[in-house]
KOLROTI-193503 format. One record per residue: x, y, z of N, C-alpha, C in turn; residue in one letter. Coordinates in pm, whole numbers, padded with zeros to 5 digits, always signed. Layout:
BEGIN
XYZXYZXYZa;...
! end
This chain:
BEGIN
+00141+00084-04806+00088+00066-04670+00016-00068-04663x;+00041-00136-04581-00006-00288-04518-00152-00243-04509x;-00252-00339-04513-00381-00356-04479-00384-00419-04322x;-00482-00364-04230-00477-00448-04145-00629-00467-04083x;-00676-00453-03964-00772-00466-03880-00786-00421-03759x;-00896-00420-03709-00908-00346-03605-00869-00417-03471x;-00939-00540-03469-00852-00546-03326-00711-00588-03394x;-00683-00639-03456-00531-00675-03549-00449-00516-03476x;-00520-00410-03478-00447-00295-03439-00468-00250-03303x;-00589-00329-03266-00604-00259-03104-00651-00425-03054x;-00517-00448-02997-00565-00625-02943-00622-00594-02787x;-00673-00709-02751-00771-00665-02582-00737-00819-02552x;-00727-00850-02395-00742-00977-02362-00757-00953-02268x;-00914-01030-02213-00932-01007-02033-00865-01083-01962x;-00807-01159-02024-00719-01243-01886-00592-01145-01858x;-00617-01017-01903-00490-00931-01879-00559-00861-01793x;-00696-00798-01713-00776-00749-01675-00782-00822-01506x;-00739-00751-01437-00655-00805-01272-00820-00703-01186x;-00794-00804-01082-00850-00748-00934-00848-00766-00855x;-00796-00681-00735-00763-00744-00602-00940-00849-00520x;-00912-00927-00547-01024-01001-00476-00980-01055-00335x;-00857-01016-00292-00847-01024-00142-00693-00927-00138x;-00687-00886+00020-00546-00829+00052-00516-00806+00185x;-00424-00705+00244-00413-00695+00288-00352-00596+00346x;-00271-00533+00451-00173-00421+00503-00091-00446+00636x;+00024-00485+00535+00138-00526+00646+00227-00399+00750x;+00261-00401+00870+00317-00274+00920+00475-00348+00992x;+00552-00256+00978+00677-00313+01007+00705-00183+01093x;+00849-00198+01207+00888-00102+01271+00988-00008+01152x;+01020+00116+01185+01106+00184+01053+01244+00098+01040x;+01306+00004+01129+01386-00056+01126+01389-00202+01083x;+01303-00189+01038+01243-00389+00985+01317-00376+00861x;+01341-00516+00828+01440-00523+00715+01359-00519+00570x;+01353-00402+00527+01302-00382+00366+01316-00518+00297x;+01186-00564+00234+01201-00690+00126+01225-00583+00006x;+01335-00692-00068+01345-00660-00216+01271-00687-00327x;+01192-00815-00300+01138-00866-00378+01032-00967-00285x;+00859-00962-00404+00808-01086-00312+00826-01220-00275x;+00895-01263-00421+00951-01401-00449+01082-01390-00476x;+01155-01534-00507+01285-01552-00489+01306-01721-00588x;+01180-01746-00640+01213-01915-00665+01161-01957-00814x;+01166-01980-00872+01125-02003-01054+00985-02049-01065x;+00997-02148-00950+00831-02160-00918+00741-02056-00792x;+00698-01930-00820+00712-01812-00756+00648-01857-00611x;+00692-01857-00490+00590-01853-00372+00626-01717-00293x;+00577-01697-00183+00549-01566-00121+00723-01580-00022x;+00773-01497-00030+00883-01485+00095+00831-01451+00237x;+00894-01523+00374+00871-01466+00474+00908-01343+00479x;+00816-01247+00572+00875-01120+00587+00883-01113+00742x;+01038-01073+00776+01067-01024+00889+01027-00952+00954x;+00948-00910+01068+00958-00759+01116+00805-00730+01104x;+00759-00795+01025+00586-00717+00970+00499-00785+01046x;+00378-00686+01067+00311-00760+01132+00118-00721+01038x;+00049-00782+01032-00097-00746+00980-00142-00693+01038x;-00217-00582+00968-00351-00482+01052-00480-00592+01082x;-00523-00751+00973-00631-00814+01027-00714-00791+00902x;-00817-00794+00898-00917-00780+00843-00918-00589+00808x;-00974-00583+00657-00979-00414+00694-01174-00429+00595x;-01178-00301+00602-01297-00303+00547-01332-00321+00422x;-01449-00366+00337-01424-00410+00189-01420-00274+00093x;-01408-00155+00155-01297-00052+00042-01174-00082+00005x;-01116-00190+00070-01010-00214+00044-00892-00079+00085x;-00777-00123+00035-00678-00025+00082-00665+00095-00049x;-00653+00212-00047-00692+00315-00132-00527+00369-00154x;-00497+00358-00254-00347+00405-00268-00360+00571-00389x;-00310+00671-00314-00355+00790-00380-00232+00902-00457x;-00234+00952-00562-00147+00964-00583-00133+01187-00602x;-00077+01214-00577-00092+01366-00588+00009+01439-00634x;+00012+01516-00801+00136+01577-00827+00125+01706-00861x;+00174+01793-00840+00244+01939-00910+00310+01965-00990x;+00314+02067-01074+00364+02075-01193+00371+02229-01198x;+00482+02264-01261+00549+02422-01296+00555+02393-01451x;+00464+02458-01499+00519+02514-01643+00564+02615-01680x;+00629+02597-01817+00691+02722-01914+00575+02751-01995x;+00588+02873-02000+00521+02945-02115+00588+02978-02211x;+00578+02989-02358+00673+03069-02419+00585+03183-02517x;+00612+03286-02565+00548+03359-02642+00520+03289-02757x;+00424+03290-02783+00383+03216-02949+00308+03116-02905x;+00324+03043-02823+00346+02898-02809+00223+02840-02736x;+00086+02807-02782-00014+02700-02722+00012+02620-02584x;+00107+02548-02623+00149+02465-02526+00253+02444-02444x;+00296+02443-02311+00366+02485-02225+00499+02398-02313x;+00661+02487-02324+00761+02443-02335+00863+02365-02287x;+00819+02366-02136+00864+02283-02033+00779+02300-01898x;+00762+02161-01889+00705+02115-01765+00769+02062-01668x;+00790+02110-01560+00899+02003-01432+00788+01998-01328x;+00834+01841-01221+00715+01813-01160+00808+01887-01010x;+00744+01937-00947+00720+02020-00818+00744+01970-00669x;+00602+01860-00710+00549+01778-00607+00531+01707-00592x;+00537+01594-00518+00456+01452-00508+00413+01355-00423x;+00302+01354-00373+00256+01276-00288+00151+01202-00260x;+00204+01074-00192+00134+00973-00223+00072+00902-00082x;-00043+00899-00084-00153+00852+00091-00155+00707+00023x;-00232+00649+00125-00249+00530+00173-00377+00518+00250x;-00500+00553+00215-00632+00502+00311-00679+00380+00354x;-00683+00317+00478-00751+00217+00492-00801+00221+00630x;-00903+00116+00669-00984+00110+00756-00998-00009+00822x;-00912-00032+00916-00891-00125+01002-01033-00208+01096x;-01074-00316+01035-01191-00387+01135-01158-00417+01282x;-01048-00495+01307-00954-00589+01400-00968-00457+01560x;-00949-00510+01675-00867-00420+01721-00762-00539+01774x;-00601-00512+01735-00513-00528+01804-00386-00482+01785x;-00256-00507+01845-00207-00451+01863-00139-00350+01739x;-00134-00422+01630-00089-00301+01496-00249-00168+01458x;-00318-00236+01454-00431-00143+01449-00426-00021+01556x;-00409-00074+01689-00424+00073+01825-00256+00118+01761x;-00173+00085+01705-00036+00118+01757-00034+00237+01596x;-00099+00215+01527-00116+00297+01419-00226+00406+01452x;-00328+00374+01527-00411+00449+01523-00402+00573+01596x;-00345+00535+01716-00286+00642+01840-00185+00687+01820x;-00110+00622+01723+00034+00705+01673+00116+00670+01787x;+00128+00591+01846+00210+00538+01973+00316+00364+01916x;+00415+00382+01980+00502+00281+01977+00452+00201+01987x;+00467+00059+01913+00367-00075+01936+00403-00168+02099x;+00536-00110+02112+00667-00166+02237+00575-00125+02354x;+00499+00006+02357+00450+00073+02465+00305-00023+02470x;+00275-00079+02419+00127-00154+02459+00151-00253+02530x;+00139-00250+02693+00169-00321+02748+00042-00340+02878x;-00020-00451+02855-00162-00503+02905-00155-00502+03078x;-00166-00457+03166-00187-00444+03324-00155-00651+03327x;-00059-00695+03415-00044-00822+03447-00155-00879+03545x;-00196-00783+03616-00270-00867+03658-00464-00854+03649x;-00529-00718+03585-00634-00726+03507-00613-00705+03337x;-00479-00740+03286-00481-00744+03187-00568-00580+03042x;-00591-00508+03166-00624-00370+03086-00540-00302+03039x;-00580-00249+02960-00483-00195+02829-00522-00035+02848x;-00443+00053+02847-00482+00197+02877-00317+00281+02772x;-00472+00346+02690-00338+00422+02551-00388+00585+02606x;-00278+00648+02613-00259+00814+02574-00227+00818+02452x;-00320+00901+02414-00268+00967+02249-00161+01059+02291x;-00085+00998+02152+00037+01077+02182+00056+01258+02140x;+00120+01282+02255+00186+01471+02263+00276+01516+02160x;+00350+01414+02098+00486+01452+02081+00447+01491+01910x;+00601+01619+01840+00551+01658+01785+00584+01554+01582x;+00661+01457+01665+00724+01379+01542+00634+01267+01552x;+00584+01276+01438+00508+01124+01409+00582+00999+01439x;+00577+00892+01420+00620+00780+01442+00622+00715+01296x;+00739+00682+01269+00739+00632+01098+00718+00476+01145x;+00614+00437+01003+00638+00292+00965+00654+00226+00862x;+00702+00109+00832+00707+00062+00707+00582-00002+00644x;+00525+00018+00565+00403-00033+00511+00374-00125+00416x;+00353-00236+00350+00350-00298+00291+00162-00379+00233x;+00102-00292+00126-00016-00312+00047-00016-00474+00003x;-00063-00577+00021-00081-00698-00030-00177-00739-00081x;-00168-00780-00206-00345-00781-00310-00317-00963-00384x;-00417-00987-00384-00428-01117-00423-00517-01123-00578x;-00493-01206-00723-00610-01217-00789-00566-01364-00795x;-00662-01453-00858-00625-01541-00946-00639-01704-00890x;-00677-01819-00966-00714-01898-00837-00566-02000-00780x;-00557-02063-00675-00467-02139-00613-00378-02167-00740x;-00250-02136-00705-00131-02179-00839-00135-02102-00936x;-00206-02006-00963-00173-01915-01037-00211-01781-01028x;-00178-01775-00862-00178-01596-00810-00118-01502-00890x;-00167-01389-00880-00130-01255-00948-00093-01229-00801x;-00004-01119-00729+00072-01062-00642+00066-00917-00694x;+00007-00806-00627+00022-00669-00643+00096-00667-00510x;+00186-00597-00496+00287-00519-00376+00283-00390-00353x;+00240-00295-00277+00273-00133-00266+00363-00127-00150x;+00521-00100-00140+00572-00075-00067+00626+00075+00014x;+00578+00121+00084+00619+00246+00148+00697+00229+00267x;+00834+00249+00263+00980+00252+00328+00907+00366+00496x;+00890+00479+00428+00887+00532+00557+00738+00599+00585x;+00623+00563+00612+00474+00626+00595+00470+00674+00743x;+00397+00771+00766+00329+00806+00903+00167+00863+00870x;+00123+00842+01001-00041+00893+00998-00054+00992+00980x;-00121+01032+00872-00141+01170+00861-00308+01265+00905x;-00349+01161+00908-00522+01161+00938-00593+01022+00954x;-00642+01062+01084-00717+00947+01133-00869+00988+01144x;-00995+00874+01087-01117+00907+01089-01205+00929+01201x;-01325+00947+01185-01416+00969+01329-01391+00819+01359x;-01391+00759+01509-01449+00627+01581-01600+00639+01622x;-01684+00578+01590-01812+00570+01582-01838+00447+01689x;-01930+00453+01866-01927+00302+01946-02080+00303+01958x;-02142+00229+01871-02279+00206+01824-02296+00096+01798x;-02433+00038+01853-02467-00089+01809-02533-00085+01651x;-02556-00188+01580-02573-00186+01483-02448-00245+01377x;-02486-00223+01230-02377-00321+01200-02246-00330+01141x;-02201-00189+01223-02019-00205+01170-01974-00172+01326x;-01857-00250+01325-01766-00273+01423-01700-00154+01475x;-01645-00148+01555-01525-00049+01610-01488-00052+01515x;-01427+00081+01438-01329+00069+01342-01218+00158+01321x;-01107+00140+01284-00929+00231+01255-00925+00273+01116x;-00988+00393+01152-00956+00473+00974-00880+00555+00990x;-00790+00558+00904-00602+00653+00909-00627+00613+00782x;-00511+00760+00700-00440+00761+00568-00267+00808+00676x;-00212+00712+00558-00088+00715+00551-00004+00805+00451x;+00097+00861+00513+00120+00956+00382+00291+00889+00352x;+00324+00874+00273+00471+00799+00222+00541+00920+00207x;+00655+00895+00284+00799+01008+00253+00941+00885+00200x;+00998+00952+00146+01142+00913+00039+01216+00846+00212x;+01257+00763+00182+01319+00650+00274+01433+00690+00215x;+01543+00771+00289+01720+00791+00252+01827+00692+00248x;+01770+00601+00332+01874+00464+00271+01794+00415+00192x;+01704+00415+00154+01612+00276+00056+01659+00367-00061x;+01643+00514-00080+01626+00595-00224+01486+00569-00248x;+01393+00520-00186+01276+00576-00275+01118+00613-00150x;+01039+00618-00179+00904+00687-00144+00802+00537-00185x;+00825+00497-00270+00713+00338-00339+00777+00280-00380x;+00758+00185-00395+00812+00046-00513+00662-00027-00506x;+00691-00049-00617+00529-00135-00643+00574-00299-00718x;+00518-00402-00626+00562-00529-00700+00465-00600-00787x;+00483-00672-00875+00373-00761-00958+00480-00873-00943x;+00357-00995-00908+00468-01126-00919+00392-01222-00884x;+00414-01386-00857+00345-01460-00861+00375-01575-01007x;+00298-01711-00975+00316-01813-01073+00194-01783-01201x;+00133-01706-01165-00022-01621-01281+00041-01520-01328x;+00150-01408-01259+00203-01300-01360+00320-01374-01382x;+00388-01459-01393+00479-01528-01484+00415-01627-01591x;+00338-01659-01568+00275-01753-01701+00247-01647-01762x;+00174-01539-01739+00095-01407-01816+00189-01291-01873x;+00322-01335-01877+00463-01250-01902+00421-01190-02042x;+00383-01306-02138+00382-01311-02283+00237-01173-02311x;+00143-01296-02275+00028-01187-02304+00018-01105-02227x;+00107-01021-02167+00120-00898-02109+00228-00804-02195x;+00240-00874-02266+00374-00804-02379+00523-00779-02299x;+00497-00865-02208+00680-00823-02103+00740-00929-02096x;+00725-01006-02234+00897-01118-02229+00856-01131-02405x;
! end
């Protein structure tokens, strides 16, 4: 047996140690054209995205991505530990809390078509009914996280194909010092042409230099 060491056996490097220090939450109609990828170029920059539009500013909880599973086990006689496990369930929210009010913020929040916000022409007032109906309104969602300084961004991506509101928070209209604010969780369902429920991206000219000491090239 080789002699070795301790970190020799348990290596650590904080420049492998990520944080979203800015982001964001993109909303697309269910028909916006799915990105495949964030980048496309050897020297990594951000792709335009079609179709999406920003919620704005959200609050510094940032966006809360949640994950929830079920599980059926086997028992067997004799046996400590379950013989087979299959997963059940799975589902995955999306919390965030919109500062902004405009038009992606009310169009998520009321659960109403973004097409239907249409401002009075001539006092320009804006008047929403929460909606009756009993089908949510799907959207495409897109999590955007930033680390790292100019030229060598880290890129986190959470993509959800088909999300709808599943719960929206109290609105609180008080002076003092938080704003009007849009709190909804999103809940992600399996997108049938995409095949999936998430895709999660890492990318950027900071996670390609960091390929190595990440152990993925």
């Amino acid at each position: 047996m080789t002699a070795t060491t301790f970190p020799a056996l348990v290596p650590t490097d904080r420049a492998n140690v990520r944080k979203a220090l800015k982001g964001g939450v993109l909303i697309g109609a269910s028909t916006a054209t799915l990105p495949t990828a964030l980048t496309s170029t050897s020297t990594p920059v951000l792709d335009t995205l079609t179709g999406f539009s920003s919620l704005g500013f959200i609050s510094d909880s940032g966006a809360v991505v949640s994950d929830d599973e079920s599980t059926s086990d086997v028992k067997a006689w004799g046996e400590l530990y379950p013989v087979r496990r299959d997963v059940t369930s799975r589902t995955t929210t999306l919390k965030v809390t919109g500062l902004e009010t405009n038009k992606m913020t009310l169009s998520t929040y009321f659960g109403v078509d973004p097409s239907t916000l249409t401002p009075d022409e001539t006092t320009g007032e804006l008047i929403i009914i929460d909606s009756t109906s009993s089908t949510p309104i799907t959207f495409r969602v897109l999590v955007l996280s930033q680390d790292g300084p100019a030229g060598s961004e880290f890129w986190i991506g959470k993509l959800m194909p088909a999300a709808s509101v599943t719960a929206r928070g109290d609105q609180t209209f008080a002076s003092g010092d938080d704003p009007v604010e849009y709190d909804y969780t999103f809940t992600a369902y399996e997108d049938a042409a995409a095949g999936f429920a998430v895709k999660t991206f890492y990318a950027g000219p900071g996670w390609l230099a960091g390929l190595s000491a990440m152990g993925l090239s």
